[in-house]
C-alpha positions in Angstrom: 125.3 67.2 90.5 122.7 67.6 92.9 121.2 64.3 94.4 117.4 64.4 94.2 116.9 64.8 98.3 119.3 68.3 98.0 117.7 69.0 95.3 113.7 69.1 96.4 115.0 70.2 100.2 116.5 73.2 98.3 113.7 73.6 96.3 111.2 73.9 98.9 113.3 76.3 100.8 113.4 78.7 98.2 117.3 78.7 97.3 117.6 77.6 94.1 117.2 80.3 92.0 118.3 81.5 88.5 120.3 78.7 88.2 122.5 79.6 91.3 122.9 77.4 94.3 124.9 78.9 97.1 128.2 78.0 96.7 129.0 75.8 99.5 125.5 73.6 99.6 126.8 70.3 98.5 129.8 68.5 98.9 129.7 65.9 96.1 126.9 63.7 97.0 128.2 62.9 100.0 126.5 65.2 102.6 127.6 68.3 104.4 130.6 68.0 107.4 128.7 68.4 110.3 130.3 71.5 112.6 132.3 70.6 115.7 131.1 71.0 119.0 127.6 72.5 118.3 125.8 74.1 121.7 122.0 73.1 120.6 120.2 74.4 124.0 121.8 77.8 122.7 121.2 77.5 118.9 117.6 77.0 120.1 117.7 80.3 122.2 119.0 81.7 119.5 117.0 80.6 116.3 114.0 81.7 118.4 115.3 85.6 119.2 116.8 85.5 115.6 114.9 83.5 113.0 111.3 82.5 114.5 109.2 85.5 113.6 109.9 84.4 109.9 109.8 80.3 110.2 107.7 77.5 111.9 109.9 75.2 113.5 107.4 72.7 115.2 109.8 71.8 118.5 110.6 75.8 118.7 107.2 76.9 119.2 107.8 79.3 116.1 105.2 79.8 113.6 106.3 82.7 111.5 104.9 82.7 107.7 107.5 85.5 106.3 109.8 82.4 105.2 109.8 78.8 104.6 108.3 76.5 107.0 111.6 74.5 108.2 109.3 71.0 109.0 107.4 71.2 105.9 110.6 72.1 103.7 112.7 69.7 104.9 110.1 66.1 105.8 109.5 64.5 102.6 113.6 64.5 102.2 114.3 63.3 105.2 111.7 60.5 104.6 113.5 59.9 101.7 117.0 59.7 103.5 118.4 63.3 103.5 121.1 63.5 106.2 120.6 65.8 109.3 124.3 66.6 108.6 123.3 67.8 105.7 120.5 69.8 106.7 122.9 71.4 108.9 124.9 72.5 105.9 122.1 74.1 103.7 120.8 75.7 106.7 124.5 77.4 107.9 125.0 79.0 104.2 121.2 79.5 103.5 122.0 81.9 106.4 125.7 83.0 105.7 125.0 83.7 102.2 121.2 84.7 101.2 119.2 85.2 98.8 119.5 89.0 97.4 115.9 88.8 96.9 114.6 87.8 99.8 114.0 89.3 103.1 116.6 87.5 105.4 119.3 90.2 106.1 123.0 89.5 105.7 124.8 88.8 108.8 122.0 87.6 110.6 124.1 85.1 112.3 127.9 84.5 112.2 130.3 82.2 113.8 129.6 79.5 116.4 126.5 81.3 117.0 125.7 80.5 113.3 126.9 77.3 113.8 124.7 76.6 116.8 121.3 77.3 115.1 121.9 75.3 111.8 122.8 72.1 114.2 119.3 72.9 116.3 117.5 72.9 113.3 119.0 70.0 111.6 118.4 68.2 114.6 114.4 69.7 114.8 113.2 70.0 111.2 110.3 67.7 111.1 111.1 65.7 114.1 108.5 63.7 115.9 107.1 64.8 119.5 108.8 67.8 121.7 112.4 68.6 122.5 112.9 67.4 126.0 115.1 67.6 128.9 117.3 71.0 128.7 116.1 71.6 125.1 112.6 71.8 126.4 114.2 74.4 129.2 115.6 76.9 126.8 112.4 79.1 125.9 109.4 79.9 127.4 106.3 78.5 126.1 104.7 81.6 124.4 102.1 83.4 125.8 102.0 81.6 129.6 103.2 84.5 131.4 100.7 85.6 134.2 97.9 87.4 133.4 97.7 91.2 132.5 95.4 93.5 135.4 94.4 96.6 134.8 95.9 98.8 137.5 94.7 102.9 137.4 92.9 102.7 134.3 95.9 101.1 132.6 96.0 98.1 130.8 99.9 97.3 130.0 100.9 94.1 127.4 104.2 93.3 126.2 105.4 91.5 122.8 106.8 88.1 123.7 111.1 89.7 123.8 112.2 86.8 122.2 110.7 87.4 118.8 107.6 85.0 119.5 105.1 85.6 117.8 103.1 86.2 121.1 102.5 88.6 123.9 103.8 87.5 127.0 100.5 86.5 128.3 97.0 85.4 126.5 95.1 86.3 129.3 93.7 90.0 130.9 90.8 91.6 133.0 90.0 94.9 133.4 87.2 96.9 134.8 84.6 98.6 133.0 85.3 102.5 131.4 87.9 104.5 129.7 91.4 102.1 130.1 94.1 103.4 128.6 95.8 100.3 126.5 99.7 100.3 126.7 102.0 97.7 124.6 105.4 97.6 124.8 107.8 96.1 122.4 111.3 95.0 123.7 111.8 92.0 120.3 113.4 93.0 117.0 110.2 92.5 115.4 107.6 95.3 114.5 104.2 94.5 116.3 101.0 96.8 116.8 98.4 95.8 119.7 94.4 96.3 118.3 91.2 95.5 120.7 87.9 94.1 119.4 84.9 93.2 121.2 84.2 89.3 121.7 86.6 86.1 121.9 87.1 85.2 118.2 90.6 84.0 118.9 93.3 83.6 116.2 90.4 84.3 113.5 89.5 87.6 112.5 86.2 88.5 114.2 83.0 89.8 112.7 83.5 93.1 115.1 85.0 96.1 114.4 88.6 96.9 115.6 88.0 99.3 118.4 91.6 100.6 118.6 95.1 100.0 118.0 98.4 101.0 117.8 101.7 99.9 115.9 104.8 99.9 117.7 108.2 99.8 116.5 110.9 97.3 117.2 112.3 98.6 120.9 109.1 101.1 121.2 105.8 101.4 123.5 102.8 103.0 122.3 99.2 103.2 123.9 95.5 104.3 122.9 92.6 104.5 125.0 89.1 102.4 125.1 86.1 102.2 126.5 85.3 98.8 127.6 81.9 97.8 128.7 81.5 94.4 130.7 82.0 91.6 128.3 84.9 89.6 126.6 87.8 91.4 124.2 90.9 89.7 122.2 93.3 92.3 121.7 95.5 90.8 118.9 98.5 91.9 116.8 97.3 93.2 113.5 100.7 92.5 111.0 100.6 90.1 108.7 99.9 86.4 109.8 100.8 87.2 113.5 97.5 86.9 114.9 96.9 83.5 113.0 100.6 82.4 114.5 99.2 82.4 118.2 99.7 86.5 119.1 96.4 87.0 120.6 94.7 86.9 124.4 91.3 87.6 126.0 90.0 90.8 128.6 87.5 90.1 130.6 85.9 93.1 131.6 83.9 93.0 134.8 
């Protein structure tokens, strides 16, 4: 039998369904054996390239809305005494066996690399403050690369390669006229680049989208605009990405 932390944690992740529970989840009511040896700076790397487009995991910098939030589904049992040990566990199968209706692929992680990101987010899930010392090393802080310059009437952006969702800078200028706007997409997540007139940030502007552009996973794409002096965001147009932080400003002067 379940004990009641397991229970709601489960719940709120979304992996207790029609009766099933996977298979390996609980061990009695004792907890979950924690994995030997577990390489957090890399199951940080990792859950960020691999799983961050989907969850928010505060100390991660990830805010993807496609799956559960990991700090929300795991805080009110940890206040209540779940185990980080045995958070680990329901995250490594949660991954190594899914749920057939959802949208995490099979084989999404395997091995110690599997083993790596279920002990970084067992140790992160709704954990007070930052990481720090090499932790805080592993990724870049989205979206604080240096700014984009128009150069030849181009305008070039890239999506964040990690799987941020986040171009590699939030900040551009360019110079009045036609400017041609290129976006490239190195992640595994599909990402589109649109432009509209004023600096509404992560909320949707009153303005009309003056161009955009989806791009595939591993793809560049462009479209060109005519920019007259002024402020622009240009912000990713799928689903809950712009409200996760992938946005910037052009100035145009």
């Amino acid at each position: 039998m379940l004990v009641p932390n397991v229970t709601h944690a489960l719940r709120r992740l979304g992996i207790i369904a029609s009766g099933l529970l996977v298979a390996g989840a609980v061990a009695g009511c004792g907890g979950l054996k924690r994995f030997d040896n577990p390489n957090l700076v890399q199951g940080k790397v990792l859950f960020v390239q691999k799983c961050g487009a989907c969850h928010t995991l505060a100390r991660a910098d990830t805010k993807g809305t496609v799956g559960p939030d990991l700090d929300d589904a795991f805080r009110e049992s940890i206040a209540n005494g779940l185990g980080r040990s045995t958070i680990e566990g329901i995250v490594h199968d949660q991954v190594l066996y899914p749920n057939a209706d959802g949208v995490m692929p099979a084989g999404l992680l395997k091995g110690s690399d599997l083993n790596d990101v279920a002990a970084y987010v067992a140790s992160a899930a709704a954990a007070p403050g930052p990481d720090t010392g090499l932790l805080a090393q592993a990724t870049q802080k989205p979206g604080t690369g240096p700014p984009a310059v128009e150069k030849n009437g181009v305008l070039a952006f890239t999506a964040d390669p990690t799987g941020q969702l986040s171009y590699t800078t939030r900040k551009a200028t360019a110079t009045p006229g036609p400017v041609t706007i290129s976006m490239s997409n190195m992640s595994g997540v599909a990402h589109n680049i649109a432009i509209q007139a004023g600096s509404s940030g992560a909320v949707q502007g009153p303005t009309p989208v003056l161009g955009a552009t989806p791009i595939s996973p591993k793809g560049t794409a462009s479209f060109m605009v005519t920019l007259k002096p002024g402020t622009y965001t240009y912000f990713c147009q799928a689903p809950g990405h712009r409200m996760a932080g992938m946005w910037g400003t052009i100035t145009v002067k």
